[in-house]
C-alpha positions as CSV (number, residue, x, y, z in Angstrom):
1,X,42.6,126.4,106.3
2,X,39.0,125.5,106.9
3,X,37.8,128.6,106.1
4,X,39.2,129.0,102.7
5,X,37.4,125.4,102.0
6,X,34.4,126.7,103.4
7,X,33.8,124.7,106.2
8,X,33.6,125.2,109.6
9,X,36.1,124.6,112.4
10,X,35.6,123.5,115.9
11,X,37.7,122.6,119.0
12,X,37.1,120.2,121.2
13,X,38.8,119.2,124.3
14,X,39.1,115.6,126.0
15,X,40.4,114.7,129.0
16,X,40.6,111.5,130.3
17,X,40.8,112.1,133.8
18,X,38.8,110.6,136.5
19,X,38.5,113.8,138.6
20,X,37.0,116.7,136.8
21,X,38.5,119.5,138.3
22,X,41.7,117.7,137.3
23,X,40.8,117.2,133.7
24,X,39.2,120.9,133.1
25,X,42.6,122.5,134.9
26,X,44.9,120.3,131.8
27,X,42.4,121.7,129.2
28,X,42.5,125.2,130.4
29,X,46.7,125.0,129.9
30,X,46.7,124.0,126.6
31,X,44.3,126.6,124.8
32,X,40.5,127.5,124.1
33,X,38.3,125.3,123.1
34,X,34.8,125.3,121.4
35,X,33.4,121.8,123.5
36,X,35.1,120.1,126.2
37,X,34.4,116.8,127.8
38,X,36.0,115.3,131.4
39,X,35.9,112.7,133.6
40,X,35.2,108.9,133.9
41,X,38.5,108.3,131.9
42,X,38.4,105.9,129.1
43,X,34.4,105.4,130.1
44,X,33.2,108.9,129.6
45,X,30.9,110.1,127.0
46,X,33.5,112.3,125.5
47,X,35.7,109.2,125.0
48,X,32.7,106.8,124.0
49,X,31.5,109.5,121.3
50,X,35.4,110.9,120.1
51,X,37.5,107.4,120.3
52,X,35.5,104.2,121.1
53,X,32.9,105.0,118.3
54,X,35.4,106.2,115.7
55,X,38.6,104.5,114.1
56,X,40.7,106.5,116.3
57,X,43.3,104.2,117.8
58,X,43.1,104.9,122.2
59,X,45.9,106.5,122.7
60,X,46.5,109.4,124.7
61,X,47.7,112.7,124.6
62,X,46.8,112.6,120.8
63,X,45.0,115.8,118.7
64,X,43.2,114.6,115.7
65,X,42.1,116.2,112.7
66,X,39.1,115.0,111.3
67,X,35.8,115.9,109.3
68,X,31.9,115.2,108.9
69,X,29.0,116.7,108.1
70,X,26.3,118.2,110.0
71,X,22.6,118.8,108.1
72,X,19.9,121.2,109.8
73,X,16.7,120.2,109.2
74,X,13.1,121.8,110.7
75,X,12.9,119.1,113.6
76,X,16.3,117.4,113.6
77,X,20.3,118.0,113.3
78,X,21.7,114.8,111.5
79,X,25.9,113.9,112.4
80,X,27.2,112.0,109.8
81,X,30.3,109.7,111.1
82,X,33.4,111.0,111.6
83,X,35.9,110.8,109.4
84,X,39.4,110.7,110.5
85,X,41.7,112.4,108.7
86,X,44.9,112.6,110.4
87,X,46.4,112.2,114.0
88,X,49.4,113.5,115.8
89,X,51.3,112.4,119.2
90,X,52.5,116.0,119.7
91,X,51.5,119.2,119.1
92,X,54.9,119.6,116.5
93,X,53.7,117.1,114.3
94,X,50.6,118.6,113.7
95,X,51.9,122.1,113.3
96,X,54.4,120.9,110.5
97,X,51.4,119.0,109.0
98,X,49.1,122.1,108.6
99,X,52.2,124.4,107.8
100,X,52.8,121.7,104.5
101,X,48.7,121.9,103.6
102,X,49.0,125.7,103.7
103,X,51.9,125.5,101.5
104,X,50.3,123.0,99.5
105,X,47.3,125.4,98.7
């Protein structure tokens, strides 16, 4: 779906565990991902960056859809903020979302 909007697409993987080895062995079960980020729970800087910095509401497990833009420049790489633009409790939520934006196209 991002493709055919011609944007990127990237994965990323938090876990909120305390114990590493704990939080990279959940990640590996669910899937691949582009960027992961463990340990510290709630104080990480994968949770600082991806909830406590955002309008995300803490919850957890949650997967989140969202968007923003990334500029290359000769001596920098600007992030603009994220923009949220949907979340899902369970992994059947967000199927059924993108299945109705597909069909939507």
């Amino acid at each position: 779906m991002a493709q055919a909007q011609g944007l990127g697409y990237s994965s990323i993987g938090l876990a909120l565990d305390y114990d590493t080895s704990e939080g990279l062995e959940l990640l590996s079960g669910i899937g691949k991902w582009d960027e992961i980020s463990v340990g510290r729970s709630w104080y990480g800087s994968g949770a600082q960056h991806l909830i406590w910095e955002t309008d995300i509401e803490p919850f957890f497990p949650q997967l989140v859809v969202a968007r923003r833009s990334i500029r290359v420049e000769t001596e920098h790489v600007a992030f603009s903020e994220l923009a949220v633009l949907q979340r899902f409790g369970s992994p059947a939520q967000a199927a059924a979302w993108l299945k109705e934006q597909i069909s939507a196209q």
